[in-house]
N, C-alpha and C positions, 0 to 999 in steps of 0.2 A: 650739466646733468641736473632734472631734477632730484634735492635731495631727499625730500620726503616721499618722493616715490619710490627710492634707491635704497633706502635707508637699512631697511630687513635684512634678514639672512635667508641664504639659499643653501637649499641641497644642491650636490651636485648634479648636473645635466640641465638641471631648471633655468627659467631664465623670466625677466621682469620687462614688458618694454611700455614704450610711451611716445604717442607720433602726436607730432603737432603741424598743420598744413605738409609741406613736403619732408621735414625732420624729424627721422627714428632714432631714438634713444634705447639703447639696449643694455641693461644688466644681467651676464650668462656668469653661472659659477661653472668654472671644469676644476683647476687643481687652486686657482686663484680668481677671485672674482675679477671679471673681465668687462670694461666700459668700452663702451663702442657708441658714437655718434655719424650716422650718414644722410644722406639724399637722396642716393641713387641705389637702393634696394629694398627688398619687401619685407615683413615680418614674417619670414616662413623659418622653419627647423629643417634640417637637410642631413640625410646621412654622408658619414664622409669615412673615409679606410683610416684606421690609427695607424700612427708613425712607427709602431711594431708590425703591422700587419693583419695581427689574432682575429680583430673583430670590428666590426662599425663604432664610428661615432655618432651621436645626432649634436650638430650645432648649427648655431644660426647662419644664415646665405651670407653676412658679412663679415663674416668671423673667414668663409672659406674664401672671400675676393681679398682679403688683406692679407693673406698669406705671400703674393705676390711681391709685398711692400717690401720685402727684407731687406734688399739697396738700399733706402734709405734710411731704415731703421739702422743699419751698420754704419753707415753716413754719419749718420746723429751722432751714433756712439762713437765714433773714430772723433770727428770737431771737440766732441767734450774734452777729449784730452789733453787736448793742445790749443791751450788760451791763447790768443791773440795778442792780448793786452800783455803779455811780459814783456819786460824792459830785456835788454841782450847789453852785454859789453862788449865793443868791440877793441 
């Protein structure tokens, strides 16, 4: 991520980005600033339903394709817990 481009503070909903040949760089603030780096999408804002229902969100088109990811995001997080490298007595 560029830093210097990153670097500022955001309101929420707001968002910073930076393409270089086919690489978007995106900084969105929602409750936590959120970094995103892809290839395979645009620099558009898209509304999406909130996970209560009440009303729209507007966030960026990569933000809504990685919602998909959570397998493996669970994945990550299940490996982390159980190191490899411990020794066992048998």
């Amino acid at each position: 991520m560029p830093k210097q481009a990153f670097s500022g503070k955001l309101k929420k909903g707001k968002k910073i980005s930076r393409k270089r040949d086919h690489l978007l760089a995106i900084k969105w603030k929602d409750i936590r600033d959120v970094f995103i780096q892809t290839t395979g999408r645009e620099d558009v804002l898209v509304e999406a339903p909130s996970l209560r229902g009440a009303h729209q969100k507007i966030k960026p088109a990569a933000v809504l394709d990685y919602k998909y990811k959570t397998g493996v995001d669970r994945s990550d997080q299940m490996l982390s817990y159980y190191s490899f490298e411990r020794k066992t007595i048998k």
